[in-house]
Each structure stands twice: as structure tokens, then as C-alpha cells.
N, C-alpha and C positions, 0 to 999 in steps of 0.2 A: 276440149282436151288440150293439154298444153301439148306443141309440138318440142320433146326433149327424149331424150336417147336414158334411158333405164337404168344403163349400167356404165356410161362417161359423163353422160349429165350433159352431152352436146345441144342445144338447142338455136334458134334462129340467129342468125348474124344479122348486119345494117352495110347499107351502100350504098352507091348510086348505078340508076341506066344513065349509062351517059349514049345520047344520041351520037346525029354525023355531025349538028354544027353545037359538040359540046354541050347543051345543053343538060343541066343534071338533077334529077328526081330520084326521088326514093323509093326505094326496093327492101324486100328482105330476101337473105338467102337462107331456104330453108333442109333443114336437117333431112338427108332419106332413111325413112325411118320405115321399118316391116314388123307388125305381126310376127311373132317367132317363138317357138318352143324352145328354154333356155334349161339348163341346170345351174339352179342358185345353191350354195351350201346344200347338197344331195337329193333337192325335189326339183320337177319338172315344174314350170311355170310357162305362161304364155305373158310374153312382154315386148313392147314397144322399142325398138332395138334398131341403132342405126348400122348401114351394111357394114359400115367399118368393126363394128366389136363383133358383127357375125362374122366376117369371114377371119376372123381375131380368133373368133370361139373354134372358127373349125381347123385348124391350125394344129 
């Protein structure tokens, strides 16, 4: 399942760990994303949803 966000289209970023003696490797930072009952154009759906457009949606 692709990790991306339903309704911004958010998915994984790129970076590094950077350790104590700088040393730097690759990481991803990934999107938090929830299960969630949404209203699309007037029907309930259940979609992959990062906490950002949730607490957007409850607003």
C-alpha cells in the first residue's frame, strides 16, 4: 500500500540520521496516516488520511 495521504496527496519525504560524529545515512520520513471515516462530496467513506487534513476536517 503506498504510504500517501488521500486527500493532500502527502507521502514520504528523504533525509538523513545524522549521528554524534556527523556521520549521515538515509532515512525516510513518513507521512501519519489513520484509517478514518471521511465525507467525500456527501458519502461516508473510510480512507487513509494524514492527521493533518483530520484535524483540518474537524475544524
Amino acid at each position: 500500500m503506498a504510504q500517501r495521504c488521500e486527500i493532500c496527496g502527502k507521502g514520504p519525504q528523504y533525509g538523513h540520521n545524522v549521528s554524534h560524529s556527523k556521520v549521515r545515512t538515509k532515512r525516510r520520513f513518513m507521512p501519519n496516516l489513520h484509517k478514518a471515516q471521511i465525507t467525500i462530496k456527501g458519502r461516508r467513506q473510510t480512507a487513509m488520511v494524514c492527521t493533518r487534513c483530520l484535524r483540518t476536517a474537524a475544524k
